[in-house]
C-alpha positions in Angstrom: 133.0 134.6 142.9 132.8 134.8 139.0 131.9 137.6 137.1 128.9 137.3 134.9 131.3 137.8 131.6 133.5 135.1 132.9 129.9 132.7 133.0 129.0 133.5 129.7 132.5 133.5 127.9 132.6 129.5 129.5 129.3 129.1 128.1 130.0 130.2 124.7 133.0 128.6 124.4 131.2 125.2 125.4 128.4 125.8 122.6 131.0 126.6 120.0 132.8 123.2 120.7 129.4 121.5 120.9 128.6 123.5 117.3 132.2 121.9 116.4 131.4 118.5 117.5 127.7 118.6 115.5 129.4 120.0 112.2 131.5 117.1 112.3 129.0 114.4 113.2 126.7 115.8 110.1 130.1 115.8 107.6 130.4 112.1 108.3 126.6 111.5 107.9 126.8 113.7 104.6 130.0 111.3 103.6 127.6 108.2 104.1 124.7 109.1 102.7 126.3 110.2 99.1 127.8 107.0 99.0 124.8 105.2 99.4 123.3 107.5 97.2 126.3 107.0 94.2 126.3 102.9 95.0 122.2 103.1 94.6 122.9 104.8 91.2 125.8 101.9 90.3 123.2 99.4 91.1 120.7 100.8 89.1 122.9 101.2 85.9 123.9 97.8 86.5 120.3 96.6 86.2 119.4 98.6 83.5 122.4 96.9 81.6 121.1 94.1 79.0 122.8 90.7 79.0 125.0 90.4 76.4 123.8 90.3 73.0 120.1 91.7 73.6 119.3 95.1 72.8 119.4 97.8 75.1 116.6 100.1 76.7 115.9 103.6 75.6 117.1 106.1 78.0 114.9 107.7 80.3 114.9 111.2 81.6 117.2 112.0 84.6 116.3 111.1 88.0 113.7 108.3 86.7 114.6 104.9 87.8 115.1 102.6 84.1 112.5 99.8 83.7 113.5 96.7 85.6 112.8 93.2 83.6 112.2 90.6 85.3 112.9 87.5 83.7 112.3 85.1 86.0 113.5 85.3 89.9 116.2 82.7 92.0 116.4 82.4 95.5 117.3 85.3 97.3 115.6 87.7 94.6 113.8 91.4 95.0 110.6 90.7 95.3 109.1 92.9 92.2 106.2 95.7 92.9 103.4 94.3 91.3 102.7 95.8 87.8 100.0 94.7 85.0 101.2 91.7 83.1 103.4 90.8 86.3 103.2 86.8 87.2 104.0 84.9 90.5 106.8 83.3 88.4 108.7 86.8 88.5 109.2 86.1 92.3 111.7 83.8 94.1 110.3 80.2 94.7 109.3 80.7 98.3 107.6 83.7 97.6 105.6 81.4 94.3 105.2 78.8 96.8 103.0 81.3 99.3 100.9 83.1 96.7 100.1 79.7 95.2 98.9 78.2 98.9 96.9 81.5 99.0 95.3 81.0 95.5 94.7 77.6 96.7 92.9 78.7 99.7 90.4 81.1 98.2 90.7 82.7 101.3 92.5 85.0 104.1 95.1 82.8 105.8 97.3 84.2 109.1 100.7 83.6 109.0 100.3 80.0 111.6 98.0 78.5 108.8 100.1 79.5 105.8 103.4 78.4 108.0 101.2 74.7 108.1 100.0 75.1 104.7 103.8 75.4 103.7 104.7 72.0 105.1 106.9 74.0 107.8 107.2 73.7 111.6 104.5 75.7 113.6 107.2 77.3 115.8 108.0 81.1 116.2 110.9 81.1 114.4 109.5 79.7 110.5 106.2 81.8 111.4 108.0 85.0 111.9 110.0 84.2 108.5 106.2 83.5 106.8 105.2 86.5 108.1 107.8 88.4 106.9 107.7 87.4 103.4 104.1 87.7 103.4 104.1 91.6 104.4 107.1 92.2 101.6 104.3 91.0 99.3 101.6 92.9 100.6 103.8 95.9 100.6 104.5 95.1 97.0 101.3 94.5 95.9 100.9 90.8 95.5 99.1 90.3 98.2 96.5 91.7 101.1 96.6 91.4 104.3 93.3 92.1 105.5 93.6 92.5 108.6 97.4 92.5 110.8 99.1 88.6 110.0 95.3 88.0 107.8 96.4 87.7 104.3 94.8 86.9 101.2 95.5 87.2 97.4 94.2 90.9 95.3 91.3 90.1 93.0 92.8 90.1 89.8 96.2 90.0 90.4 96.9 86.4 90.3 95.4 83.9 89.4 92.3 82.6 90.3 91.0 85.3 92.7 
């Protein structure tokens, strides 16, 4: 039969290597996420770079993110936060294309209608991609959805509404 110091000496022994093991484990995840947090900050200098020849942006304080310009989007563009003085022609053309059948509307479309509306296939696939660019807009601010897959364009945020 064991002896109760011979149970807990196993016992603490297998917590220490389980302490070991977790140590470990949260190194590598500390290792990932400071390099995601280091290639964020490279991506964000990069932005804030102006093209050659154009004047460059005042510095801001440390830890804000710089201004982002937006000059005019191409396929596979960030779809901008909506800000004051932000137009539809700051987003890639598929997302222009949406907001315009919106505008067009005047009213709530779900993401079937707007798949229609679109010229695309009523099939799950195309309206799961509508649907998914039509949330990264209502996320962003360009557009509401009233209701879950109901969306419609913000009063005063572009045109016509």
């Amino acid at each position: 039969m064991p002896s109760v110091m011979g149970l807990l000496e196993e016992r603490e022994r297998a917590a220490r290597q389980r302490v070991e093991a977790l140590q470990a484990e949260l190194q590598e995840a500390e290792t990932a996420w400071e390099r995601f947090v280091i290639t964020r900050q490279t991506v964000a200098e990069v932005l804030a770079e102006p093209a050659a020849g154009k004047e460059s942006p005042p510095d801001g304080m440390a830890g804000e993110r710089p201004p982002v310009r937006v000059a005019g989007a191409v396929p596979g563009s960030v779809v901008p936060t909506w800000g004051e003085g932000l137009a539809p022609d700051s987003l890639a053309p598929d997302y222009q294309r949406l907001v315009e059948v919106l505008v067009a509307s005047r009213e709530g479309m779900d993401c079937r209608q707007l798949a229609a509306a679109l010229g695309l296939e009523v099939v799950a696939a195309k309206v799961e991609g509508v649907r998914s660019k039509a949330k990264r807009l209502a996320v962003r601010g360009w557009l509401a959805e009233e209701r879950p897959g109901m969306f419609s364009v913000l009063a005063g945020r572009v045109g016509g509404s």
